[in-house]
N, C-alpha and C positions, 0 to 999 in steps of 0.2 A: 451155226445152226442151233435151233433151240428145240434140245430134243428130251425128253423124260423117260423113268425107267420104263416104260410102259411102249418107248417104240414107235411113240405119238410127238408128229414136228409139227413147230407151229409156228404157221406161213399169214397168221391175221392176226392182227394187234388193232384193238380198240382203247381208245384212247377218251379219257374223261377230261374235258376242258373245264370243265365249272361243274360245281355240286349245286347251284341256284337253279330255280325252275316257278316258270311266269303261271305254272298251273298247282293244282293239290290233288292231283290224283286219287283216290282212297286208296287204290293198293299198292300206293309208293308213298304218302306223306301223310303224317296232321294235315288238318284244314292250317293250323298257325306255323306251317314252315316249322324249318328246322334249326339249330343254330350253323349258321352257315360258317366254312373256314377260312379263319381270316386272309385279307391279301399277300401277306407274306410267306402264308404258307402255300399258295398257289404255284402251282409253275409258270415262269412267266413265257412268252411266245419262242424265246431266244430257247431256252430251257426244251420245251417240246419238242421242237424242231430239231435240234441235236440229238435227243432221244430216240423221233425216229428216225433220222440220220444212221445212227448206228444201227437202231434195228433194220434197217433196209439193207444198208451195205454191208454190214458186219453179220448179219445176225439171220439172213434170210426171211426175210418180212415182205410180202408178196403183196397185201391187201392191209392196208388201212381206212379203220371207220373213228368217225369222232362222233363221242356220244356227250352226255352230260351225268344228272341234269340236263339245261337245256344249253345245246351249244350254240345257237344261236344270240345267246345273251353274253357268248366272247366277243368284247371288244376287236381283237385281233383274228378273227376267223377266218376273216378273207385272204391275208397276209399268211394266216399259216397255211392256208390249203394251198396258195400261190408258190409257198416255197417249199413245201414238201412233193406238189407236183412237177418241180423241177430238179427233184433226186434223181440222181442214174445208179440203178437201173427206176423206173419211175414206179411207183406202186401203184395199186389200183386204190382210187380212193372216194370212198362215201361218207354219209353223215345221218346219222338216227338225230330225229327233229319231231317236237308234237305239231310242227306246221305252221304256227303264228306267226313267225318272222317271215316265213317264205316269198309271200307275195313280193316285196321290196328286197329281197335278199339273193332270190334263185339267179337271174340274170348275173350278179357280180360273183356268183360262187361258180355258175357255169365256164367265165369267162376269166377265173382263177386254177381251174381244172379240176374241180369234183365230178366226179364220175353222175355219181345217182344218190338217193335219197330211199331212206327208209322214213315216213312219217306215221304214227300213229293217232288212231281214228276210233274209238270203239264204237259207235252209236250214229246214226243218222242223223237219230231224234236232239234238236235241242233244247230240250228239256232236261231229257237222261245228260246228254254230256254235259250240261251244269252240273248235276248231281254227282254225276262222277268226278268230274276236275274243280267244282267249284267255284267255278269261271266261266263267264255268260262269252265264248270266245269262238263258237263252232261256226260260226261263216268265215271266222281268222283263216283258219284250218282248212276250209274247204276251196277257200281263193289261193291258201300256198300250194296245195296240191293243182291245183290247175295251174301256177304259175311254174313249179316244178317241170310240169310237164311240157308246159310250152316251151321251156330256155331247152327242154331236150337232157333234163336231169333221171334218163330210163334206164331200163323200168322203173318207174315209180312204183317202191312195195309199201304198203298199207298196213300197220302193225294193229292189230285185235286181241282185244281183252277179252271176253263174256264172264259177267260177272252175275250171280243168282239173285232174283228179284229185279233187275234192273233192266240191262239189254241180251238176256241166255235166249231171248226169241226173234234177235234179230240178226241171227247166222246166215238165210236166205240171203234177206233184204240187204245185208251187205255185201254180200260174194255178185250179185244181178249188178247194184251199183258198181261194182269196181267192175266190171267186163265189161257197163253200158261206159265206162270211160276209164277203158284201157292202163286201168292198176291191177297192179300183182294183191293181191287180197293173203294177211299171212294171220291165223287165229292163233295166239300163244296161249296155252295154257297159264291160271294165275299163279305166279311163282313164291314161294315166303320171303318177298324181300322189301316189307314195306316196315315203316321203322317203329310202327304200336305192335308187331307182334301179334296180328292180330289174325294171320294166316290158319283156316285151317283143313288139310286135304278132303277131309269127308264134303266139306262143304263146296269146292271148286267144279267148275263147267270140265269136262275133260275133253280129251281130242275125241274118244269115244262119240259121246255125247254131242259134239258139235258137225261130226260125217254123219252121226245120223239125222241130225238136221238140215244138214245140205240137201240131203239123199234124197229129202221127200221134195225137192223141187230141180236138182241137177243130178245130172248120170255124170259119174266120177271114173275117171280111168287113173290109176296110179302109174307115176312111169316109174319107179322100179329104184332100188338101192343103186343101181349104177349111175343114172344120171343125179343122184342125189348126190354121192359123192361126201363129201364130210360137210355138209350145209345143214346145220338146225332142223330145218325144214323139210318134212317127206309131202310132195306135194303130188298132185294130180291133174288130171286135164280135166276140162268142164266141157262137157255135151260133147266131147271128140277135139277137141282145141279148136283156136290157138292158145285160147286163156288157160291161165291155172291158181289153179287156190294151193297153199300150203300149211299146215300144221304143223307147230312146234310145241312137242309130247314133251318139255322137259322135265314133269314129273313124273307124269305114266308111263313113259315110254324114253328116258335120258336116252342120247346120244355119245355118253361120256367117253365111249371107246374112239371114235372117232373127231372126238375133239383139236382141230389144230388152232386153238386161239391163247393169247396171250394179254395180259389189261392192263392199263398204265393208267390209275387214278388220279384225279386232278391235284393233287399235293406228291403227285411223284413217287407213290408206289405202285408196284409189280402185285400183280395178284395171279394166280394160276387158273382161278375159278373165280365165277361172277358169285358161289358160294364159299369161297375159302375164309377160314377166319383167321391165316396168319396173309403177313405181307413184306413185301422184302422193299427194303428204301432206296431209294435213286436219286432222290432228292439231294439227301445229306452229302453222296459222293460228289454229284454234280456242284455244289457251292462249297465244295474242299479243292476242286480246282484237281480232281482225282480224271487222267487220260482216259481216251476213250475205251481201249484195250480191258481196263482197270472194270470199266460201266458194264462191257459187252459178257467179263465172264460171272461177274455177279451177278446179270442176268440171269445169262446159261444156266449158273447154279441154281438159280431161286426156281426154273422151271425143270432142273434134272429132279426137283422132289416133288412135282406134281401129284397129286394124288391119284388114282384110278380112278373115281368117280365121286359127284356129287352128294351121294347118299341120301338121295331124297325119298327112298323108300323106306332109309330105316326108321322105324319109331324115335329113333334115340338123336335123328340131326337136330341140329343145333344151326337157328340161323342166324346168317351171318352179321354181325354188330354194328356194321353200316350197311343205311337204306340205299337202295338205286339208286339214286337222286348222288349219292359222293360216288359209287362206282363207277356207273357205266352201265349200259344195258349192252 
């Protein structure tokens, strides 16, 4: 079990396959990429897989997501989700995707046992999402989420940025989209984790700010802290259900208390938080030829000093020295 002083066990492990990514986001990269880490320092498929090997069996790891960067751009994707869907006891297992690969990809990941897809979307407009990703790619995006859909990779949840000046006006117009075709619509809050440093709260869309943009065109019913449960997202019914939109407050509003996740970066370290700036290595034990036993308590340890929370209120954080892009979302 991996449990912290705080009382807090953590049953999700997000898993970072590659720090590369086919887009430039603003609020995760330079437009010129970043220096990416080299192949050696990668964990290779064999490596992963044993890692969540232990975490599932050893370690009580109930849900697994693979993130990036973009994981679609692992070689071995299908291969890994194939053989981590055949761990006993089987975890539940998803993938956060900006959606370009999808269209040619959903079929073989359905059919290797991926549960569902988280893809993100911030804008309709293709114009704005050039702007924002820098990349002329948004019909990409819009064909993997229908293809998602159809191989039966659900709910498909739709991950949203709003970013000021750009698309903070099209809060509506994406929550009607994702209900006229049956996506979970999720608005995040902009987080400091892009790698200019260039975050800054006064200036960010908030959860605030984006319910009351809903509000002036859908009646919002909240279903309540119980069915939320330890999920990111406090979400609501739209016009009476079945649909629902959710928001993820993690700066206004952290969740930190009820945190049960755990992240394994794509060079094979442990992070506690998707803000921590220390990291505990797994890499090094794993190519020392160090048993599993050896893997599972250096875990445990690295997550019994969790921190109680984020600190993204205080004046004084400090964010963390790698971007999204090598963590993990």
């Amino acid at each position: 079990m991996l449990i912290d002083t705080y009382g807090r066990v953590a049953t999700d492990l997000r898993v970072s396959l590659t720090d590369r990514c086919n887009l430039r986001c603003s609020y995760c990269m330079p437009e010129e990429g970043l220096q990416w880490l080299a192949k050696p320092d990668l964990l290779t498929d064999d490596e992963i897989v044993r890692l969540v090997d232990i975490a599932v069996t050893s370690l009580g790891i109930e849900e697994v997501r693979f993130t990036g960067g973009e994981p679609l751009l692992r070689p071995g994707l299908v291969g890994i989700v194939e053989r981590v869907a055949a761990l006993e006891p089987r975890p539940q297992i998803s993938l956060t995707t900006n959606g370009i690969g999808l269209r040619r990809t959903a079929v073989a990941l359905k059919k290797a046992g991926l549960d569902r897809v988280n893809v993100s979307l911030d804008t309709l407009r293709p114009d704005v999402f050039k702007t924002l990703t820098r990349r002329n790619r948004h019909q990409d995006v819009l064909d993997g989420l229908y293809a998602a859909r159809e191989a039966g990779l659900t709910p498909v949840k739709v991950n949203s940025v709003l970013m000021p000046g750009l698309n903070d006006d099209e809060a509506p117009d994406l929550l009607a989209w994702a209900v006229e075709h049956d996506y979970e619509l999720r608005f995040i809050e902009q987080m400091p984790l892009d790698a200019q440093h260039g975050w800054k709260r006064d200036g960010m869309i908030t959860a605030g700010d984006i319910l009351t943009s809903l509000r002036t065109r859908f009646e919002l019913t909240p279903e309540g802290d119980e069915a939320r449960g330890s999920a990111p997202a406090e979400r609501w019914l739209v016009d009476g259900g079945p649909h629902r939109v959710g928001v993820i407050a993690s700066v206004t509003r952290p969740f930190c208390a009820a945190c049960d996740r755990t992240r394994l970066t794509a060079d094979g370290q442990i992070r506690t938080c998707l803000f921590a700036t220390e990291e505990t290595d797994l890499r090094a034990a794993l190519r020392s030829d160090a048993p599993d036993e050896e893997i599972a308590r250096t875990w445990k340890l690295a997550m019994w000093g969790k921190k109680a929370g984020a600190g993204l209120d205080d004046p004084a954080f400090v964010q963390p020295d790698r971007p999204m892009s090598a963590i993990g979302g």
